[in-house]
C-alpha positions in Angstrom: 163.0 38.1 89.7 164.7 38.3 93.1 163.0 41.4 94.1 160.0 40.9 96.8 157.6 43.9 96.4 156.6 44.8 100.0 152.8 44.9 99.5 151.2 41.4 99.7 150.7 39.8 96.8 148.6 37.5 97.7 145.0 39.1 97.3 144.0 37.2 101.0 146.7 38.5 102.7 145.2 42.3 102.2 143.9 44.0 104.6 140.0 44.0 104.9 138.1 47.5 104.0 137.0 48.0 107.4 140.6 48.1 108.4 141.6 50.7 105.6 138.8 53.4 106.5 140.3 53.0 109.9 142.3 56.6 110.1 139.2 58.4 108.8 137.2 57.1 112.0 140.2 58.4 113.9 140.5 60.9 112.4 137.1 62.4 113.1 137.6 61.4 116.8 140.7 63.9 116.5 137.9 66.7 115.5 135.5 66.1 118.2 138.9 66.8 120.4 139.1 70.4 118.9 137.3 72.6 121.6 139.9 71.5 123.2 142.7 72.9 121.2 143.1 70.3 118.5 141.7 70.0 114.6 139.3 72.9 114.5 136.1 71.5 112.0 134.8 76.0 111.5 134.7 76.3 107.3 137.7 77.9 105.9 134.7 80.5 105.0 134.0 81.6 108.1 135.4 85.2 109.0 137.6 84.7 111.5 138.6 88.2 112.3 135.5 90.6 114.3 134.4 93.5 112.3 136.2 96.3 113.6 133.3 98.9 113.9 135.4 101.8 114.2 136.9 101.4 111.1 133.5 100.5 109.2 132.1 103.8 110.8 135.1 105.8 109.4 134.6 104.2 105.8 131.2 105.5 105.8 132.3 109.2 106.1 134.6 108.6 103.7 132.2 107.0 101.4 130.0 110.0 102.1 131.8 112.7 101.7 130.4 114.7 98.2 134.0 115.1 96.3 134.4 111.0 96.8 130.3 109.8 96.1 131.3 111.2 92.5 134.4 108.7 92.2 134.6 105.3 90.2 133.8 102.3 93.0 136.9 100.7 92.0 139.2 103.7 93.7 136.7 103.8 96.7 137.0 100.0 97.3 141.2 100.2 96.3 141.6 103.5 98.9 139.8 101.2 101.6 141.6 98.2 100.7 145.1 100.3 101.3 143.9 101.7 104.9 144.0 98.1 106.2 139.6 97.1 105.8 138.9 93.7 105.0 136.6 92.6 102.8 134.0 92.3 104.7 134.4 96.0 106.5 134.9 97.5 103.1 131.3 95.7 101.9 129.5 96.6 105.3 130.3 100.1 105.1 128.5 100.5 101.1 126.1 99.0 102.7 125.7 101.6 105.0 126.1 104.7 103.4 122.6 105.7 101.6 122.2 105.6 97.3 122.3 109.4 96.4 119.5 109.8 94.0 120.4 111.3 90.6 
């Protein structure tokens, strides 16, 4: 066999575990730095755009009005989702407008 493998074969010559977790140690150093423009640790969760309360307040006439009370949620939620509200706006403003009682 004349081909040399370039890991180590010798089980001694490996580096030690300490060594190996090295980068992680590093690498949490690099998220400490992030207030100051590096790794930012926030969740992926986290909203990161402001509710935009003009546009919550304008979903909540729509959602209302007496002609659109009377439609599927689906279309109410699609018609928002089409003007441009997140999520999160779209939720806040059912939230918001009062259950009509039957």
């Amino acid at each position: 066999m004349a081909t040399q493998s370039a890991a180590p074969t010798n089980p001694t010559d490996e580096k030690p575990a300490s060594e190996i977790v090295q980068p992680t140690v590093e690498d949490q150093n690099d998220t400490k730095a992030g207030a100051s423009g590096g790794i930012s640790s926030t969740s992926m969760f986290v909203n990161s755009e402001p509710m935009r309360e003009e546009e919550v307040q304008n979903a909540v006439k729509f959602l209302s009005h007496p002609k659109v009370r009377g439609s599927p949620v689906m279309y109410r939620r699609s018609f928002l989702e089409r003007k441009g509200l997140t999520k999160e706006e779209i939720d806040e403003a059912f939230r918001r407008v009062p259950v009509s009682k039957l």
